[in-house]
FIBAPA-770102 format. One line per field, with one value per residue (C-alpha): residue in one letter; residue number from 1; x, y, z negated. Coordinates in Angstrom, 2 decimals. Layout:
% FIBAPA-770102
resn	c(A  ...) .
resi	c(NUM  ...) .
x	c(X  ...) .
y	c(Y  ...) .
z	c(Z  ...) .
***
This chain:
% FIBAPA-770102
resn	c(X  X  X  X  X  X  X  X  X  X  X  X  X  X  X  X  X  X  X  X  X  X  X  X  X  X  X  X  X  X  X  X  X  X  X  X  X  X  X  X  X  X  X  X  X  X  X  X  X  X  X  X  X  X  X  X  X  X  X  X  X  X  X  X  X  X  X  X  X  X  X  X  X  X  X  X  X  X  X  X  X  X  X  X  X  X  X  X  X  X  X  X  X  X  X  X  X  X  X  X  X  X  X  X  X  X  X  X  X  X  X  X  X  X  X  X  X  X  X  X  X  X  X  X  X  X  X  X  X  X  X  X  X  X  X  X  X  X  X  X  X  X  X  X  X  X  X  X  X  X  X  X  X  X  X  X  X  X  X  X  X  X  X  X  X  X  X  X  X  X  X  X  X  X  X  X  X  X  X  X  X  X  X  X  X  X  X  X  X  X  X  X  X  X  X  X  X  X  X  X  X  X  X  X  X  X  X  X  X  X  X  X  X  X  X  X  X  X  X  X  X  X  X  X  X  X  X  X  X  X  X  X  X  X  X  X  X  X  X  X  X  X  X  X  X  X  X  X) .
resi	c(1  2  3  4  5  6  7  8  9  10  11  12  13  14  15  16  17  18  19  20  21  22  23  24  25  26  27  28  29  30  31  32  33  34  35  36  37  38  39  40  41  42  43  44  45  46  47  48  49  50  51  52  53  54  55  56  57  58  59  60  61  62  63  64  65  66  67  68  69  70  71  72  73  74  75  76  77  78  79  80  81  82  83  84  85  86  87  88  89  90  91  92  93  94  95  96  97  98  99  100  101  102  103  104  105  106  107  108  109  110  111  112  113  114  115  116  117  118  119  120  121  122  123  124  125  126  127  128  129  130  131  132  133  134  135  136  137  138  139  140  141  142  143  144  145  146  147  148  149  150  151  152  153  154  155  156  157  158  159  160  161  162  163  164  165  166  167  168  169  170  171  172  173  174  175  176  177  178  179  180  181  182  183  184  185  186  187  188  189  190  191  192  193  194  195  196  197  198  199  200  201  202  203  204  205  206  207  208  209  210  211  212  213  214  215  216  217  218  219  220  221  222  223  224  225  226  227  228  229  230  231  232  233  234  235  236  237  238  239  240  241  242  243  244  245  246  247  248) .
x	c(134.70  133.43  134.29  132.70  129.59  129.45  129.70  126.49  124.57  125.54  123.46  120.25  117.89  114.38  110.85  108.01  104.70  101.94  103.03  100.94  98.77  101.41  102.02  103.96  103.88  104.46  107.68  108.70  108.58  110.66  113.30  112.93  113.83  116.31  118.43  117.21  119.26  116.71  118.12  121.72  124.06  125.65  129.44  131.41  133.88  132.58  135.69  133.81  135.35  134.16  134.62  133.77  134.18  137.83  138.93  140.93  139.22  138.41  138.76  137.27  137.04  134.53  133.86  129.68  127.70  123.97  121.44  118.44  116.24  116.95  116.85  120.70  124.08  127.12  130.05  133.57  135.75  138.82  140.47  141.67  143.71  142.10  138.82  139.82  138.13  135.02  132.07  127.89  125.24  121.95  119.54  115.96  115.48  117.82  121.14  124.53  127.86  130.79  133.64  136.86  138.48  135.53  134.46  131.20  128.15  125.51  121.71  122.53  119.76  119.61  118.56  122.11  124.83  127.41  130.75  130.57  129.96  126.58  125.50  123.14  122.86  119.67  121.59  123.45  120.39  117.92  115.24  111.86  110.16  107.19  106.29  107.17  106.13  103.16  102.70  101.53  102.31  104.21  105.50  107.66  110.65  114.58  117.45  120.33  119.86  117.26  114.14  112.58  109.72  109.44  107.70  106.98  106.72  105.08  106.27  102.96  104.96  107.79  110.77  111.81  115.00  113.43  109.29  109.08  111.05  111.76  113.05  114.42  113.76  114.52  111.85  113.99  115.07  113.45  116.80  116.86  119.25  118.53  116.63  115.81  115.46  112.74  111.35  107.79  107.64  109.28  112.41  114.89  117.79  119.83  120.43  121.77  122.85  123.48  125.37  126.06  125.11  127.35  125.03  125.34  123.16  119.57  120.29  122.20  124.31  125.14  128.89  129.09  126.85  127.30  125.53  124.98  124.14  121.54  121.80  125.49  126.73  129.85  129.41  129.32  130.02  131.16  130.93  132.64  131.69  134.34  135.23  130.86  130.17  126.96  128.89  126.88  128.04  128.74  125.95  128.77  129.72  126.11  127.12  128.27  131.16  132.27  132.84  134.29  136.62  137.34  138.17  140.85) .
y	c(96.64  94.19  96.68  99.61  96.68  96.15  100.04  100.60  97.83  98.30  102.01  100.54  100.96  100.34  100.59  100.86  102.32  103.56  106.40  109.66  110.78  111.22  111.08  108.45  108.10  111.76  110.74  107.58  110.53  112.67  110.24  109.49  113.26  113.26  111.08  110.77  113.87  114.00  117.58  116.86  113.95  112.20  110.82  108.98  106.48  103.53  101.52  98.40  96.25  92.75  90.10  86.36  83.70  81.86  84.38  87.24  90.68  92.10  95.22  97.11  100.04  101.33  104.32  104.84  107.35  108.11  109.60  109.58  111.42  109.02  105.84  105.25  103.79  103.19  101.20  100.88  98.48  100.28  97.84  95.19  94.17  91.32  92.54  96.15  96.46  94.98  97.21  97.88  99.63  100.26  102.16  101.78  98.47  96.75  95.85  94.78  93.73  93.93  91.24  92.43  89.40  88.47  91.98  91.02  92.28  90.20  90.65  90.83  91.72  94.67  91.56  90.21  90.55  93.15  91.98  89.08  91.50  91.79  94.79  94.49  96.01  97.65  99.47  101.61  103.07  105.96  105.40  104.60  103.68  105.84  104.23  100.26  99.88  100.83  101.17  97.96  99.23  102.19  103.08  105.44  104.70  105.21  104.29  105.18  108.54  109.40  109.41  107.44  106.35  102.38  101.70  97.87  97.92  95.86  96.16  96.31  94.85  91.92  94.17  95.28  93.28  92.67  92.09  93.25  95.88  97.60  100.85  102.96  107.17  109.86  111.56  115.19  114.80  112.02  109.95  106.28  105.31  101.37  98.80  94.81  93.16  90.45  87.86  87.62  84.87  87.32  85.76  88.35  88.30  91.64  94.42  97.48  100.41  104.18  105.56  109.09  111.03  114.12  116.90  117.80  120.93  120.37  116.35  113.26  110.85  107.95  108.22  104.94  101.96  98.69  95.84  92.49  89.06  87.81  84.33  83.75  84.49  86.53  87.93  91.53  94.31  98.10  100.52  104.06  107.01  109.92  112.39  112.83  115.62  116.50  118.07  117.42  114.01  113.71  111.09  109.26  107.91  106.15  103.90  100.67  101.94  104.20  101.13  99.22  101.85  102.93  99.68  98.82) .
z	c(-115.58  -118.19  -121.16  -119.14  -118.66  -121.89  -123.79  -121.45  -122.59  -126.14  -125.58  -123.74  -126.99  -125.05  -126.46  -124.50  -125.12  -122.76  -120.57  -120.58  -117.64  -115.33  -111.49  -111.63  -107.39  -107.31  -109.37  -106.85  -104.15  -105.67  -106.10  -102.81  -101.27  -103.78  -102.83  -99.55  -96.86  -94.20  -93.61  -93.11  -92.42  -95.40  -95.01  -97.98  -98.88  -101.56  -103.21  -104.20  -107.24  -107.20  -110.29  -109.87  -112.42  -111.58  -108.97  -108.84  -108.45  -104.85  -103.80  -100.53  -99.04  -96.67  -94.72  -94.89  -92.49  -92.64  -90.87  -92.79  -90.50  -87.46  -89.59  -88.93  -90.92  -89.68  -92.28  -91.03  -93.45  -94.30  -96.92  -97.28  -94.47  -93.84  -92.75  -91.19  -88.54  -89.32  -88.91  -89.61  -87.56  -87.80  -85.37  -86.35  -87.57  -85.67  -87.76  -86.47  -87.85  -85.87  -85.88  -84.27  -83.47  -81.31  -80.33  -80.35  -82.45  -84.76  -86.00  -89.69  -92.22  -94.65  -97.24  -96.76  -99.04  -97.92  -97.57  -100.17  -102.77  -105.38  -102.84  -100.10  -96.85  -97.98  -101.07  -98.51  -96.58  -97.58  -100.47  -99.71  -103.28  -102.46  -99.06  -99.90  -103.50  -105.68  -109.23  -110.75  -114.66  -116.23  -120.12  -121.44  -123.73  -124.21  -122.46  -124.41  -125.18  -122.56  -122.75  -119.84  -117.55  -117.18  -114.04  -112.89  -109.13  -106.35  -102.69  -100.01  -97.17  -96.34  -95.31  -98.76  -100.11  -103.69  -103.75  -107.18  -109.24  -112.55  -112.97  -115.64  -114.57  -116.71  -117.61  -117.92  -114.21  -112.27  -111.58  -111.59  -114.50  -114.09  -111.88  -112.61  -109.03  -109.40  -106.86  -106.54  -108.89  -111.43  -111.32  -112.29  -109.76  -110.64  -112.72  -111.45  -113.39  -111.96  -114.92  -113.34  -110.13  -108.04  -106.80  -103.22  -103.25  -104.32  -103.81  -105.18  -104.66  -107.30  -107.97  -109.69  -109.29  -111.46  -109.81  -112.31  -110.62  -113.08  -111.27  -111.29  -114.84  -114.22  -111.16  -110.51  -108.59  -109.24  -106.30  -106.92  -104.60  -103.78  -100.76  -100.02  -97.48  -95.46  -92.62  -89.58  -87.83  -84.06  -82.33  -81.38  -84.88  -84.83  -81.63  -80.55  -78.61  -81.98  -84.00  -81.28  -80.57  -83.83  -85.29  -82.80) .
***
């Protein structure tokens, strides 16, 4: 993971100068529907690679379901062995992690870490750029070899994970290629890159994600999509009694 880190840094060649007269909220939406499958379920498995400094790598394996038009997620933990049968579930804004050896469920927060990993709960729901942030300055540069939007976000409200935000868009397509998580005292606490997308139809999916602790040096995660599908989901799977009973 560190070489793969490193070859996509090495190809971040940014300049910045003012961006034409664009709509650059027009632009947040866009990402939004894009990656967003309000008309169809969304079903994967992530394989999440974790390195911190001193220990050996971790690998998991979850089982993610979404609902985007309901506001719903449901995670089973598949690997390892340790935590199988530990499960998420969110219905509106309520979230809820499941423990298996109590059998009972928890208020959990989409600002939390997800499984000990440099993910958050939040990175596994729907995107919402266009309704929690606004545009407080935009430029246009490269990233690599693509030429690119830089937009410097605000959020308008408390629920958002990260109050202010950076992003990287391709100008060509509208994808996100890069995001700097700040606080609001511009304290930058991640990087995250999205190095390549699979097309499901007219929408997207990232199939890799590298996620860079800016805080603790060393630490990152790498989350690799495969088997996505937008078959239609049974209600069940979106239920307390589904993870119970499927985690057994």
């Amino acid at each position: 993971m560190k070489r793969y880190l490193m070859l996509f840094i090495i190809t971040l060649v940014c300049f910045s100068i003012p961006a034409e007269n664009v709509n650059f909220h027009a632009i947040l939406k866009e990402i939004d529907n894009m990656t967003s499958f309000e008309d169809s379920d969304l079903s994967c498995i992530y394989t999440i690679v974790s390195e911190k400094p001193g220990e050996d790598k971790s690998v998991q394996q979850v089982r993610m379901f979404r609902r985007d038009r309901e506001d719903k997620f449901a995670a089973l933990i598949l690997k390892p062995e340790t935590k199988k049968g530990q499960g998420y579930l969110q219905v509106d804004e309520n979230l809820w992690f499941y423990d298996p050896e109590s059998r009972k469920f928890a208020h959990t927060s989409s600002k939390e870490n997800f499984q000990d990993s440099e993910a958050k709960n939040s990175d596994f729901k729907s995107s919402s750029l266009s309704e929690d942030y606004d545009i407080e300055r935009s430029s246009k540069g490269k990233l690599g070899r693509y030429e690119v939007y830089i937009l410097n976000l605000m959020a308008n409200n408390n629920e958002v994970t990260y109050p202010r935000q950076k992003l990287w868009v391709r100008k060509d397509n509208h994808l996100l290629l890069k995001a700097e998580n700040y606080s609001l005292s511009e304290r930058l606490m991640r990087t995250v890159y999205y190095p390549g997308y699979i097309s499901l139809g007219k929408k997207f999916i990232p199939s890799k994600i590298l996620i860079v602790d800016e805080l603790k040096k060393g630490e990152r995660s790498q989350l690799t999509i495969k088997d996505p599908s937008v078959s239609t989901l049974p209600d069940y799977v979106f239920t307390k009694s589904y993870i119970e009973r499927v985690n057994r």
